[in-house]
PyMOL Python script that loads the backbone (N, CA, C, O; Angstrom):
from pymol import cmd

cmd.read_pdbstr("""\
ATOM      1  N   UNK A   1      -5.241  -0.002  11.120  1.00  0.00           N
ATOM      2  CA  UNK A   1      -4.234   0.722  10.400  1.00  0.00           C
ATOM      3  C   UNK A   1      -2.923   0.658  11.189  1.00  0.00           C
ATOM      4  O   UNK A   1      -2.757   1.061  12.340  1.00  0.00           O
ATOM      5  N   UNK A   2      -2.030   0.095  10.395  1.00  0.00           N
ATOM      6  CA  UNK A   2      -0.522  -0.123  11.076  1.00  0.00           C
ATOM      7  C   UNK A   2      -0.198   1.283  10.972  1.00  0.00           C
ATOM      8  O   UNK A   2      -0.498   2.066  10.071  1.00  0.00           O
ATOM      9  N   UNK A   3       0.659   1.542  12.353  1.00  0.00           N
ATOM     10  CA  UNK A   3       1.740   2.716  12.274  1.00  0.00           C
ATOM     11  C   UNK A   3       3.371   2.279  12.384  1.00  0.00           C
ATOM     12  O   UNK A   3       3.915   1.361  12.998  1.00  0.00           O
ATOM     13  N   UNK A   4       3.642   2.822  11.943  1.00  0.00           N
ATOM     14  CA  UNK A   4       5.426   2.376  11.167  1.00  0.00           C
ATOM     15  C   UNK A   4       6.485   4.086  11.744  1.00  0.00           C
ATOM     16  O   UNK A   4       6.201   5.282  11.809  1.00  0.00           O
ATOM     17  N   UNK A   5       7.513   3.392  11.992  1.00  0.00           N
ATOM     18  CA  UNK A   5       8.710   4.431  12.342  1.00  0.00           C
ATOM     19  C   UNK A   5       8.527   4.649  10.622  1.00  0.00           C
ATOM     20  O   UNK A   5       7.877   4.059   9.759  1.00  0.00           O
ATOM     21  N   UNK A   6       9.591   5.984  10.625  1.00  0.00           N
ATOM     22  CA  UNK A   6      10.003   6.595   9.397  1.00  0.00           C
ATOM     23  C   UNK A   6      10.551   5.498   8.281  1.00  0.00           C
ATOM     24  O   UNK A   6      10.296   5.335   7.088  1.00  0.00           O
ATOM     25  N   UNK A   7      11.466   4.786   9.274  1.00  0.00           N
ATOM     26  CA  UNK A   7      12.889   4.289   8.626  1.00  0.00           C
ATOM     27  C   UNK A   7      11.782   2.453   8.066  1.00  0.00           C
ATOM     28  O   UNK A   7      12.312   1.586   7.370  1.00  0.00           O
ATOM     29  N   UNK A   8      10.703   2.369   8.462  1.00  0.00           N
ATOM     30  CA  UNK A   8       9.675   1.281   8.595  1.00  0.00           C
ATOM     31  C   UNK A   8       8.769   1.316   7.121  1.00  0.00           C
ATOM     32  O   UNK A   8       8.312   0.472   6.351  1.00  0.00           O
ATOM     33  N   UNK A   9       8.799   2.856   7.217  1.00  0.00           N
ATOM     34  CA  UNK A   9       7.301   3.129   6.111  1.00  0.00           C
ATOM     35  C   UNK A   9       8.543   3.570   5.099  1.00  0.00           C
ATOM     36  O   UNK A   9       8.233   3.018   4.044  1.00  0.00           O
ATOM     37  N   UNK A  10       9.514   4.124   4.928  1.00  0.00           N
ATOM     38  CA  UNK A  10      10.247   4.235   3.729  1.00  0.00           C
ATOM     39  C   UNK A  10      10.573   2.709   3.545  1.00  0.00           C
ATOM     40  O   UNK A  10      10.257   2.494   2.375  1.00  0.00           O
ATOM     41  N   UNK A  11      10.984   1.678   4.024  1.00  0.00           N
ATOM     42  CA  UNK A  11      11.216   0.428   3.571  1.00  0.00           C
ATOM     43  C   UNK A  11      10.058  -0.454   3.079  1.00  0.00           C
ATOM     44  O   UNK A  11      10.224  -1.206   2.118  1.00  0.00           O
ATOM     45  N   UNK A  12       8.984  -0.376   3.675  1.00  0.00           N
ATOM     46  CA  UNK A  12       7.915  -0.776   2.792  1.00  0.00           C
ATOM     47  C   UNK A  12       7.118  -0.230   1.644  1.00  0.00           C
ATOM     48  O   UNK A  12       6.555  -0.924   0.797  1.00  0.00           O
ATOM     49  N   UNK A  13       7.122   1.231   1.703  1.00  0.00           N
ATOM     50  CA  UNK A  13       6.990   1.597   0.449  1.00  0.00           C
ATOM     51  C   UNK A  13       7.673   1.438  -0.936  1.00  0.00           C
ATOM     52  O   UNK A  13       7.248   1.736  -2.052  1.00  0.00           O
ATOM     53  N   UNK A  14       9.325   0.661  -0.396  1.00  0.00           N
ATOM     54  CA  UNK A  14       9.815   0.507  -1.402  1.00  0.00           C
ATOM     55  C   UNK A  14      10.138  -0.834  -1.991  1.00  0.00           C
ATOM     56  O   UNK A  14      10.410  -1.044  -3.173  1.00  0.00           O
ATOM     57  N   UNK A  15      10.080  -1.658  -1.088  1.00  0.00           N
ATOM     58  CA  UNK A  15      10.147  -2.780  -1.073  1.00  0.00           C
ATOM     59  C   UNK A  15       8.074  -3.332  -1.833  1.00  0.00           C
ATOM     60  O   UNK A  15       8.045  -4.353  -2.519  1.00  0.00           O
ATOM     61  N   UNK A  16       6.886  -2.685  -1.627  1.00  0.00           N
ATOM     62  CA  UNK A  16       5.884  -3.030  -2.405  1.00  0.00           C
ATOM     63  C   UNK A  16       5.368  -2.391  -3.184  1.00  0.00           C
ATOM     64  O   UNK A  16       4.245  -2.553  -3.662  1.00  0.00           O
ATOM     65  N   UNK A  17       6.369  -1.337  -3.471  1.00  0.00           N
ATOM     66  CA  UNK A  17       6.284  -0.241  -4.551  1.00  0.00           C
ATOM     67  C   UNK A  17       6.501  -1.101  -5.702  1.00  0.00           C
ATOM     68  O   UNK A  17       5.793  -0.811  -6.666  1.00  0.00           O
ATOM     69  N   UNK A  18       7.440  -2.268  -5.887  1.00  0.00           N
ATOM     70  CA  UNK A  18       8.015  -2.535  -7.044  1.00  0.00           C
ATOM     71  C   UNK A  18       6.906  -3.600  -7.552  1.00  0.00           C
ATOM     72  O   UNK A  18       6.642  -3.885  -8.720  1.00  0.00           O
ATOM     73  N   UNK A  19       6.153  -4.268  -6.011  1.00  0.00           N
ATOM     74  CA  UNK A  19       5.302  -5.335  -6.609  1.00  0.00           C
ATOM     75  C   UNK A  19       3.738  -4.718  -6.685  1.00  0.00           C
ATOM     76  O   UNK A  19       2.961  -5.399  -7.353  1.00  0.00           O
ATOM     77  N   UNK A  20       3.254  -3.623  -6.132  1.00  0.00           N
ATOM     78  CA  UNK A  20       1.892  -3.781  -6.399  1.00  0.00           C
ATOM     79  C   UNK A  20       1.460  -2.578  -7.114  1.00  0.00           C
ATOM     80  O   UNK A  20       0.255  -2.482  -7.343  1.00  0.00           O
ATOM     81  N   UNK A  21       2.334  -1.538  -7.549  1.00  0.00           N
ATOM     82  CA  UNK A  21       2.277  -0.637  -9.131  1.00  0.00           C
ATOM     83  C   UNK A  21       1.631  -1.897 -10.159  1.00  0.00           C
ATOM     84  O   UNK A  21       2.061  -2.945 -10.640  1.00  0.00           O
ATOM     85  N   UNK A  22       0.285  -1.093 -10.183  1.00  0.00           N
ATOM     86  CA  UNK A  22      -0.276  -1.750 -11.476  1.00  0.00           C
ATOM     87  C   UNK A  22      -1.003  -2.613 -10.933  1.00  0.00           C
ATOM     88  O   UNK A  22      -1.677  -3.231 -11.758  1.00  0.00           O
ATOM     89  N   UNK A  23      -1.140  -2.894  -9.965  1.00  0.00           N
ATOM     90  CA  UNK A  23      -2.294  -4.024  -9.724  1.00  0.00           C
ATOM     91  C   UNK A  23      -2.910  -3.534  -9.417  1.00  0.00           C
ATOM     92  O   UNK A  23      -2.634  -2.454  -8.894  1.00  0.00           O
ATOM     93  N   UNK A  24      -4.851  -4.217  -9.584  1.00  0.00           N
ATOM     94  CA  UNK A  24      -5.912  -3.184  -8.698  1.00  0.00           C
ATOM     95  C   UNK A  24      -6.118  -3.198  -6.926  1.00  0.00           C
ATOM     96  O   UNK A  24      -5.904  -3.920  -5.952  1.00  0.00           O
ATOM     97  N   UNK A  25      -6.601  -2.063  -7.239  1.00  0.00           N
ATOM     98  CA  UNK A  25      -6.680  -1.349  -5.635  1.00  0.00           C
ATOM     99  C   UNK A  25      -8.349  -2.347  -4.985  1.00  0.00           C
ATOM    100  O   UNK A  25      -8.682  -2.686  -3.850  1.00  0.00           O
ATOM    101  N   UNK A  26      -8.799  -2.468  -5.892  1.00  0.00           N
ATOM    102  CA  UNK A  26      -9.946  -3.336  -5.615  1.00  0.00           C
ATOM    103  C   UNK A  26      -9.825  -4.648  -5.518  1.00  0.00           C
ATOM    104  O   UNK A  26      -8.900  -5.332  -5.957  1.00  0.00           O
ATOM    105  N   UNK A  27     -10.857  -5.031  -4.884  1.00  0.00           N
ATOM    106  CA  UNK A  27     -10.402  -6.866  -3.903  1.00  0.00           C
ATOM    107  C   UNK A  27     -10.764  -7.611  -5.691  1.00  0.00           C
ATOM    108  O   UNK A  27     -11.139  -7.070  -6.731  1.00  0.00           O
ATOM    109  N   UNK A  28     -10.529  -8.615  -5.448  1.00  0.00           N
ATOM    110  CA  UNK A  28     -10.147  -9.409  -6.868  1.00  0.00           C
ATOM    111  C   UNK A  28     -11.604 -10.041  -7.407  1.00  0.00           C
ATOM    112  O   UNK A  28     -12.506 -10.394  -6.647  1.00  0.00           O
ATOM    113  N   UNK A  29     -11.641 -10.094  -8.460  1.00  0.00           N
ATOM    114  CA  UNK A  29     -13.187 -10.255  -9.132  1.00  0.00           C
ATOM    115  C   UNK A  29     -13.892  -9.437  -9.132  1.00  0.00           C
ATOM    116  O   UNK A  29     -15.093  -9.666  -9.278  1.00  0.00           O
ATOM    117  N   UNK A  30     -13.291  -7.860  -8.927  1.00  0.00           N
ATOM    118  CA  UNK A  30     -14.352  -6.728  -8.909  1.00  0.00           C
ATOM    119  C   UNK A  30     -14.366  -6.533 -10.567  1.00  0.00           C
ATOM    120  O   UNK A  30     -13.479  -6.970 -11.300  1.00  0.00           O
ATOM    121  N   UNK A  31     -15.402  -5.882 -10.967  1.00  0.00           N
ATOM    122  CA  UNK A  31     -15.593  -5.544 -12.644  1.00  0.00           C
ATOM    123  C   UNK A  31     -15.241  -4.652 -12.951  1.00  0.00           C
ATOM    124  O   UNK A  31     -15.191  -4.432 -14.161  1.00  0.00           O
ATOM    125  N   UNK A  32     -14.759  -3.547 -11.897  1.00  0.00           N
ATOM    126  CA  UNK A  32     -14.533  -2.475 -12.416  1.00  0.00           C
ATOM    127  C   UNK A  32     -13.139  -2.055 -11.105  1.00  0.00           C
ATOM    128  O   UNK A  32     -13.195  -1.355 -10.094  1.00  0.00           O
ATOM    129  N   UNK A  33     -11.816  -2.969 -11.812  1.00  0.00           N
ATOM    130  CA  UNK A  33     -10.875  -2.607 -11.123  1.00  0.00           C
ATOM    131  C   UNK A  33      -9.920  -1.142 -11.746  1.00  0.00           C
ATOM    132  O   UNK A  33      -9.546  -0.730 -12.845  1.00  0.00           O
ATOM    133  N   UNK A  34      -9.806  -0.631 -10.053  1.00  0.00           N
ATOM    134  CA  UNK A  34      -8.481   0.585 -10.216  1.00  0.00           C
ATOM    135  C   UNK A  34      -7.352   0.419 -10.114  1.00  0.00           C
ATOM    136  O   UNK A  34      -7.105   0.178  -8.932  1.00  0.00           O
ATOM    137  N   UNK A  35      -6.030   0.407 -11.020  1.00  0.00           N
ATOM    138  CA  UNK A  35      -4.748   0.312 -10.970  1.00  0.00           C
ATOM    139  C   UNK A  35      -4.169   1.039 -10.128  1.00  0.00           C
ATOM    140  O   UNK A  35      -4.260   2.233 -10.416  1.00  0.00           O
ATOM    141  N   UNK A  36      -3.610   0.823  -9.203  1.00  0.00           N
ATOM    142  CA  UNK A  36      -2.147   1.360  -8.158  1.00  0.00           C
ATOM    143  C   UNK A  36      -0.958   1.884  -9.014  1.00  0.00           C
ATOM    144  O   UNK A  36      -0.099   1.275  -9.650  1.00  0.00           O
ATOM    145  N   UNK A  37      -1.217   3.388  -8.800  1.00  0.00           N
ATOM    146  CA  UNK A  37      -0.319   4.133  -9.466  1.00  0.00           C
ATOM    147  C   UNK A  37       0.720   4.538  -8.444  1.00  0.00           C
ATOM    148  O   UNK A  37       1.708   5.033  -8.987  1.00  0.00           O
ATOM    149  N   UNK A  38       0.799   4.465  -6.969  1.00  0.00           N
ATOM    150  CA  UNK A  38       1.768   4.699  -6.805  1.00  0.00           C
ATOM    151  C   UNK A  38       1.395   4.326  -4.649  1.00  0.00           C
ATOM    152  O   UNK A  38       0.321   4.135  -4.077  1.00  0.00           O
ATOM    153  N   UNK A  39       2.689   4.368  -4.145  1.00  0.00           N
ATOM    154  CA  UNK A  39       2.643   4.126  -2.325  1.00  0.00           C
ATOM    155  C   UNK A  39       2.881   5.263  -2.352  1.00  0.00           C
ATOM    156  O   UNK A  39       3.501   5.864  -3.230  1.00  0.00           O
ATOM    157  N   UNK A  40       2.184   5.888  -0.919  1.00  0.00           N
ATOM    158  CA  UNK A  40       2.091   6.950   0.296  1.00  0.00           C
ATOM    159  C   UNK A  40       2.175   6.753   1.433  1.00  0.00           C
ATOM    160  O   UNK A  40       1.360   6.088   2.073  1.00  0.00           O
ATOM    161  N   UNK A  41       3.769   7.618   2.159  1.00  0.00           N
ATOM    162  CA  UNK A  41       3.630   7.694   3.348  1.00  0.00           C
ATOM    163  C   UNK A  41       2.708   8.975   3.889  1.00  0.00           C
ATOM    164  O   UNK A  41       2.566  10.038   3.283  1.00  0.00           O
ATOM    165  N   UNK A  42       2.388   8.784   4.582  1.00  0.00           N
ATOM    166  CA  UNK A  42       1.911   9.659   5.450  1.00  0.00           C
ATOM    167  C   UNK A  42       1.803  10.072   6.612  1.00  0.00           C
ATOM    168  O   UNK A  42       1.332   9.167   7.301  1.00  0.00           O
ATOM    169  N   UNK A  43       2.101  11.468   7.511  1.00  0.00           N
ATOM    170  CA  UNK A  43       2.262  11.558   8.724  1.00  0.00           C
ATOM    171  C   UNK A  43       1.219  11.595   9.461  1.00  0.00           C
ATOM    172  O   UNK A  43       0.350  12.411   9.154  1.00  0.00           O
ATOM    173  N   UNK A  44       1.038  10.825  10.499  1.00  0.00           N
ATOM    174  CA  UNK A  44      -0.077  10.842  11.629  1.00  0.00           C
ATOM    175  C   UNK A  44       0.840  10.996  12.985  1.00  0.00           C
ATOM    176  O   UNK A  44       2.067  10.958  13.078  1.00  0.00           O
ATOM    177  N   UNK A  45      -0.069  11.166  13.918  1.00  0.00           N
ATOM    178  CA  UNK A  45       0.203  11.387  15.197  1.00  0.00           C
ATOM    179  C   UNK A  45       1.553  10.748  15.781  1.00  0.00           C
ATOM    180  O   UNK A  45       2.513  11.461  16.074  1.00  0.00           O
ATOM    181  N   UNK A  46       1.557   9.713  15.890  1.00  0.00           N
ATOM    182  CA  UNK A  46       3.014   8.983  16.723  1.00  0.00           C
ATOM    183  C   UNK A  46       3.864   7.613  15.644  1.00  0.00           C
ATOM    184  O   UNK A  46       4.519   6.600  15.888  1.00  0.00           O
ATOM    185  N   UNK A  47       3.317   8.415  14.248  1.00  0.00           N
ATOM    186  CA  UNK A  47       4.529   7.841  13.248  1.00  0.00           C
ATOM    187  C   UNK A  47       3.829   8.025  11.514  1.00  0.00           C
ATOM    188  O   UNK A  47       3.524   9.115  11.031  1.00  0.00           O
ATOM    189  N   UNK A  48       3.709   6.864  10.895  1.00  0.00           N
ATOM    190  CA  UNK A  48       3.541   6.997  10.132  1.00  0.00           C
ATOM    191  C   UNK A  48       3.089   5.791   9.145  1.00  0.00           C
ATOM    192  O   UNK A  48       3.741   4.750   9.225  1.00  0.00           O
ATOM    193  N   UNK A  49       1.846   5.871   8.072  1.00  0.00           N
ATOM    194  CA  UNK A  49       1.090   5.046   7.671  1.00  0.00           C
ATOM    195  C   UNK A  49       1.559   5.167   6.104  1.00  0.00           C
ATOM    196  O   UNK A  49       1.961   6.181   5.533  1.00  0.00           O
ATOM    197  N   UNK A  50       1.416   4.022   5.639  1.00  0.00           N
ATOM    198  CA  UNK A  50       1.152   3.945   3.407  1.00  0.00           C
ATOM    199  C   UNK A  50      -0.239   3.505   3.061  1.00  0.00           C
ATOM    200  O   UNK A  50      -0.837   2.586   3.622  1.00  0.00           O
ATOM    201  N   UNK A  51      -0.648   4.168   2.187  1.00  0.00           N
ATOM    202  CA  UNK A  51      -1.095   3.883   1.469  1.00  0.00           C
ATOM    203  C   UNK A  51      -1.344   3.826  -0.230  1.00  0.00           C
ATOM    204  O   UNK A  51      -0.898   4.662  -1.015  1.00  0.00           O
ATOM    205  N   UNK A  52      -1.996   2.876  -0.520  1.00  0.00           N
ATOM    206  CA  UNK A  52      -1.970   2.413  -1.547  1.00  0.00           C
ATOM    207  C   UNK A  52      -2.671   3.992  -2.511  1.00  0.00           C
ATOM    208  O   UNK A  52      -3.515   4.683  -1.941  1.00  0.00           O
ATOM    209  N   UNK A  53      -2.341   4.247  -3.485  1.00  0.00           N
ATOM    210  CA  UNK A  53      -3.375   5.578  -4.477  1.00  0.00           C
ATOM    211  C   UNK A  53      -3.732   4.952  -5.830  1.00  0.00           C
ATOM    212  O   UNK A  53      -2.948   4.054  -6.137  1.00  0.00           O
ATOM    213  N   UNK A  54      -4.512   5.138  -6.543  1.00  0.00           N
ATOM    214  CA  UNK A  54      -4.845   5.278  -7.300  1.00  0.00           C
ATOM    215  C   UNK A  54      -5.494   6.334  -8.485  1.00  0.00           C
ATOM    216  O   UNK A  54      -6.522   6.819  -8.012  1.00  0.00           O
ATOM    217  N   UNK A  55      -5.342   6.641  -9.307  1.00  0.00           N
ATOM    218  CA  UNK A  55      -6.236   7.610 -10.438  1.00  0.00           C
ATOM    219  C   UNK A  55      -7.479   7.238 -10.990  1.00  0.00           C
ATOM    220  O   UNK A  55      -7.523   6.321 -11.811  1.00  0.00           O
ATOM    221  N   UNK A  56      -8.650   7.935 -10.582  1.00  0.00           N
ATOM    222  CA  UNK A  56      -9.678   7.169 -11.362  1.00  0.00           C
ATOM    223  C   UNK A  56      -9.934   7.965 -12.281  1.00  0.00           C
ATOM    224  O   UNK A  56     -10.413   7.454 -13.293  1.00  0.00           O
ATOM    225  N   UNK A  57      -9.729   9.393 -12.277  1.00  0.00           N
ATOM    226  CA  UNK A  57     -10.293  10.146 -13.287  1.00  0.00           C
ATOM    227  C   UNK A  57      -9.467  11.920 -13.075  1.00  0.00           C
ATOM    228  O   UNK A  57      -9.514  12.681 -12.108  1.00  0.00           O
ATOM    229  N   UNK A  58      -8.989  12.026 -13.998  1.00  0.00           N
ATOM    230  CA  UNK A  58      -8.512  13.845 -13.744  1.00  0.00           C
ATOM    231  C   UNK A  58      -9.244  14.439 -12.485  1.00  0.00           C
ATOM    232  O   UNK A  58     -10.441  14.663 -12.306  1.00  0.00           O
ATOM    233  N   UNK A  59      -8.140  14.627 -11.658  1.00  0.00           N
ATOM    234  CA  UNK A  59      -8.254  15.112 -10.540  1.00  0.00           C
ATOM    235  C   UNK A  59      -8.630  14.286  -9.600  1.00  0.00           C
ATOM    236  O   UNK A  59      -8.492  14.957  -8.578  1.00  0.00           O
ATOM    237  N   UNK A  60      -9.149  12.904  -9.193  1.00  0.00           N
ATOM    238  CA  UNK A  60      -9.948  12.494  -8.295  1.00  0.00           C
ATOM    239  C   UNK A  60      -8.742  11.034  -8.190  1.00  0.00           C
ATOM    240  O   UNK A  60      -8.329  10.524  -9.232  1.00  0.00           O
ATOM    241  N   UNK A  61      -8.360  10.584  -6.990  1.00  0.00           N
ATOM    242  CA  UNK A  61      -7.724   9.418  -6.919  1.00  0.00           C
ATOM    243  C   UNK A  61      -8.488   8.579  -5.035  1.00  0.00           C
ATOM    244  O   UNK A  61      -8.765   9.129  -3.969  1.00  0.00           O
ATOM    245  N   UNK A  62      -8.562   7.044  -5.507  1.00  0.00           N
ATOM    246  CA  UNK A  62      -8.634   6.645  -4.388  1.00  0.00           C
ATOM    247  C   UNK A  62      -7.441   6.165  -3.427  1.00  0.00           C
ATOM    248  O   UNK A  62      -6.279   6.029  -3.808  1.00  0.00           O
ATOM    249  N   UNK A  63      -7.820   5.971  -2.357  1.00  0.00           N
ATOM    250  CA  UNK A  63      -6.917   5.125  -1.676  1.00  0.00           C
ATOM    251  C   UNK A  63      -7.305   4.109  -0.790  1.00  0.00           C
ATOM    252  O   UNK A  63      -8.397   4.063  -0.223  1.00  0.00           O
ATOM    253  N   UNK A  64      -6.218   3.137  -0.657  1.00  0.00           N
ATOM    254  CA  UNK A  64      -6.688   2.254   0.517  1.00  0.00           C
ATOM    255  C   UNK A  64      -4.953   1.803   1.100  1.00  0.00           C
ATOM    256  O   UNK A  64      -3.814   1.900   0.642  1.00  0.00           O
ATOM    257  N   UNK A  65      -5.455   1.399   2.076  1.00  0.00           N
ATOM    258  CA  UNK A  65      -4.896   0.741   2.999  1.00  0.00           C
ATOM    259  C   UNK A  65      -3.601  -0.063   2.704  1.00  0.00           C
ATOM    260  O   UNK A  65      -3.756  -0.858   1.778  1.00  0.00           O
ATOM    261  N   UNK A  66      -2.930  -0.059   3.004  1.00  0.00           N
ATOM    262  CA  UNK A  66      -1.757  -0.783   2.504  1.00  0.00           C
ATOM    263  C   UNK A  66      -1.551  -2.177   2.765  1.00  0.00           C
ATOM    264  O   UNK A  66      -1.156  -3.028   1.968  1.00  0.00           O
ATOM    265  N   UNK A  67      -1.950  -2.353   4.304  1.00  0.00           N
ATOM    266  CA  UNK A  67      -2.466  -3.877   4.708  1.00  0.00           C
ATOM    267  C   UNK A  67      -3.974  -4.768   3.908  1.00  0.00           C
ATOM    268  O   UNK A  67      -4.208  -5.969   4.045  1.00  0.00           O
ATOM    269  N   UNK A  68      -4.518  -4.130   3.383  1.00  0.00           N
ATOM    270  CA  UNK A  68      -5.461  -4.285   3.206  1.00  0.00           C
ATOM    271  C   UNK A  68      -5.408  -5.035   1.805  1.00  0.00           C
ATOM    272  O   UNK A  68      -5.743  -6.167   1.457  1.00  0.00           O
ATOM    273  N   UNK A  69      -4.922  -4.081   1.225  1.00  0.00           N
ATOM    274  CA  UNK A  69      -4.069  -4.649  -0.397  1.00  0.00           C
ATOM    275  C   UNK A  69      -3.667  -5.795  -0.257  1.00  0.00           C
ATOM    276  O   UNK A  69      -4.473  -6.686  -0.523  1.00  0.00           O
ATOM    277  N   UNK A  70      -2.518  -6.115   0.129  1.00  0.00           N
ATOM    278  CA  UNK A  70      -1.570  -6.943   0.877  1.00  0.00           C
ATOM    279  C   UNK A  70      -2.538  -8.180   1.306  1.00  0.00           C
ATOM    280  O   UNK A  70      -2.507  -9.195   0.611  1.00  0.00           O
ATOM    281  N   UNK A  71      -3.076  -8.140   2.016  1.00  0.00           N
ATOM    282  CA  UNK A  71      -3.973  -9.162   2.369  1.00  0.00           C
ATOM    283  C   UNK A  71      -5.135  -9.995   1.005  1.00  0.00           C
ATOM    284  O   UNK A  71      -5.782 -11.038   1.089  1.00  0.00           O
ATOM    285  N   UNK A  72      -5.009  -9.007  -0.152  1.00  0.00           N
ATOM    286  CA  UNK A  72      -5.923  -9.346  -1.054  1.00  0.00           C
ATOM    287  C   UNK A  72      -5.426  -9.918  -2.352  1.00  0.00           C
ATOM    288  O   UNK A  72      -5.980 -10.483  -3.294  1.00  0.00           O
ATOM    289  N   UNK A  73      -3.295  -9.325  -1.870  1.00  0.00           N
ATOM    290  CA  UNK A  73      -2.666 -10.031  -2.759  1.00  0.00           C
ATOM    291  C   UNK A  73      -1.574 -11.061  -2.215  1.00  0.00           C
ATOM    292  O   UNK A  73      -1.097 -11.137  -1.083  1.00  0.00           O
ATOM    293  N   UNK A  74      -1.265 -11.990  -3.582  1.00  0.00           N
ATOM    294  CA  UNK A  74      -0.444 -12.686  -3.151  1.00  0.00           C
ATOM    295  C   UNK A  74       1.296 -12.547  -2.997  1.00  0.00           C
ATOM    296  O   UNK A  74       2.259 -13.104  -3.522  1.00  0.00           O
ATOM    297  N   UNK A  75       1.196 -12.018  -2.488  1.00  0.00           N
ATOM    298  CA  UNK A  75       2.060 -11.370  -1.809  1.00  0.00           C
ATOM    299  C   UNK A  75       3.003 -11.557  -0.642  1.00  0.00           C
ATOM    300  O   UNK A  75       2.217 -11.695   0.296  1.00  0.00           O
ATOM    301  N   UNK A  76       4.354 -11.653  -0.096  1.00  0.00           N
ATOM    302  CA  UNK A  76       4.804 -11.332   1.283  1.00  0.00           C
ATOM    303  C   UNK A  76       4.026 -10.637   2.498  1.00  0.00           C
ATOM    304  O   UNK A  76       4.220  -9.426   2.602  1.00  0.00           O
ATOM    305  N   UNK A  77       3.364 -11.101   3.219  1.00  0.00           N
ATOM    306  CA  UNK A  77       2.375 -10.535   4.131  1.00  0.00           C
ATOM    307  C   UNK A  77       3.822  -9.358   4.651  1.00  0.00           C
ATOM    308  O   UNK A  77       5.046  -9.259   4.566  1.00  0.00           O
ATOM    309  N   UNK A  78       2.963  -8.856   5.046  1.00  0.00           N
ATOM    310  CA  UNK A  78       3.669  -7.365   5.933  1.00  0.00           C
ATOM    311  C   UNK A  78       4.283  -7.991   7.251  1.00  0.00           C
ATOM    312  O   UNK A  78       5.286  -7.334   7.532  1.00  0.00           O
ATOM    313  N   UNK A  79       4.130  -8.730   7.919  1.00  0.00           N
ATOM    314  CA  UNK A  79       4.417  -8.966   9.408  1.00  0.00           C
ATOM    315  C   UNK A  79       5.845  -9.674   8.896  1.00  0.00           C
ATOM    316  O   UNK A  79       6.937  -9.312   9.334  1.00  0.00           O
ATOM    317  N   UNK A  80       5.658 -10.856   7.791  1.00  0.00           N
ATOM    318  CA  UNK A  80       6.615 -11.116   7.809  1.00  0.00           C
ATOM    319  C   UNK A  80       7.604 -10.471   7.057  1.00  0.00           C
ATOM    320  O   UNK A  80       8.755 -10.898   7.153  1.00  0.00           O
ATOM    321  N   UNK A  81       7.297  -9.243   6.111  1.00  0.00           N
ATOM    322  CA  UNK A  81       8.203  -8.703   5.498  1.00  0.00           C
ATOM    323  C   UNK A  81       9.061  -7.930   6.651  1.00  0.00           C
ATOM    324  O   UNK A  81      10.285  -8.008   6.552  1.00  0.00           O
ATOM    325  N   UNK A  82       8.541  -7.232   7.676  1.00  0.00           N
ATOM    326  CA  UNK A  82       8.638  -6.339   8.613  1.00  0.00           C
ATOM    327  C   UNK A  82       9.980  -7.383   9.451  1.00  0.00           C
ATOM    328  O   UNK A  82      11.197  -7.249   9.316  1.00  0.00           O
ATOM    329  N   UNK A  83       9.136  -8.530  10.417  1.00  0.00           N
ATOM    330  CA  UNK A  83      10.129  -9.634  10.384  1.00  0.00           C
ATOM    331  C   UNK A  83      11.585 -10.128  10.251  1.00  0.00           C
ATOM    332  O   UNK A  83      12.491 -10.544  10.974  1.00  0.00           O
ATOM    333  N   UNK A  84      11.335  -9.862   8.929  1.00  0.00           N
ATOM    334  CA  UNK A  84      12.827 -10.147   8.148  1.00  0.00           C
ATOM    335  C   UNK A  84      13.403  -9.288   7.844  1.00  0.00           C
ATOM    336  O   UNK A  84      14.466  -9.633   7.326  1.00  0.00           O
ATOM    337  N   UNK A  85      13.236  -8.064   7.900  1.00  0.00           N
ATOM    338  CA  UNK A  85      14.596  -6.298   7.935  1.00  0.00           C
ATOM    339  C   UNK A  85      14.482  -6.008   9.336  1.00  0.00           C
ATOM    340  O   UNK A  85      15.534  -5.404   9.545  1.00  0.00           O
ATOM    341  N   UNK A  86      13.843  -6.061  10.464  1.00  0.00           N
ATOM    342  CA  UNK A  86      14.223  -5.804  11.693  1.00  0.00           C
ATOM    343  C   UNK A  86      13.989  -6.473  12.955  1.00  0.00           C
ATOM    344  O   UNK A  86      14.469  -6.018  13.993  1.00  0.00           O
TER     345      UNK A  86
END
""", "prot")
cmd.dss("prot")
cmd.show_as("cartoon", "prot")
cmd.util.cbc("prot")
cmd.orient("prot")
């Protein structure tokens, strides 16, 4: 799990906010994929993590990993998105 400055995790949340809303949260060829309703920062100890959420059902949402996603889509990998703004 990557940890990100503030100014790190607001730029990637917004920058893969626009591309992975709506895609599933599940690795690809699953039968029963969950749509990405929305990125989360979140505070931990010495900064701060996203993750991916989803809705599966009134009241109950999953999450995963933000790298993790990323890795499952085709996508701008994170290192190099990171890379290229600082």
């Amino acid at each position: 799990m990557r940890i990100f400055t503030k100014e790190e995790a607001a730029s990637v949340t917004k920058y893969y906010s626009e591309i992975l809303i709506g895609k599933p949260i599940t690795p690809p060829g699953d039968s029963n994929p969950f749509l990405i309703t929305s990125l989360d920062i979140k505070k931990v100890n010495d900064g701060y993590t996203v993750y991916c959420t989803c809705n599966i059902v009134a009241g109950k949402s999953a999450y995963s990993n933000i790298e993790k996603v990323i890795s499952q889509s085709d996508c701008l990998h994170l290192e190099e998105f990171l890379t290229n703004q600082y």
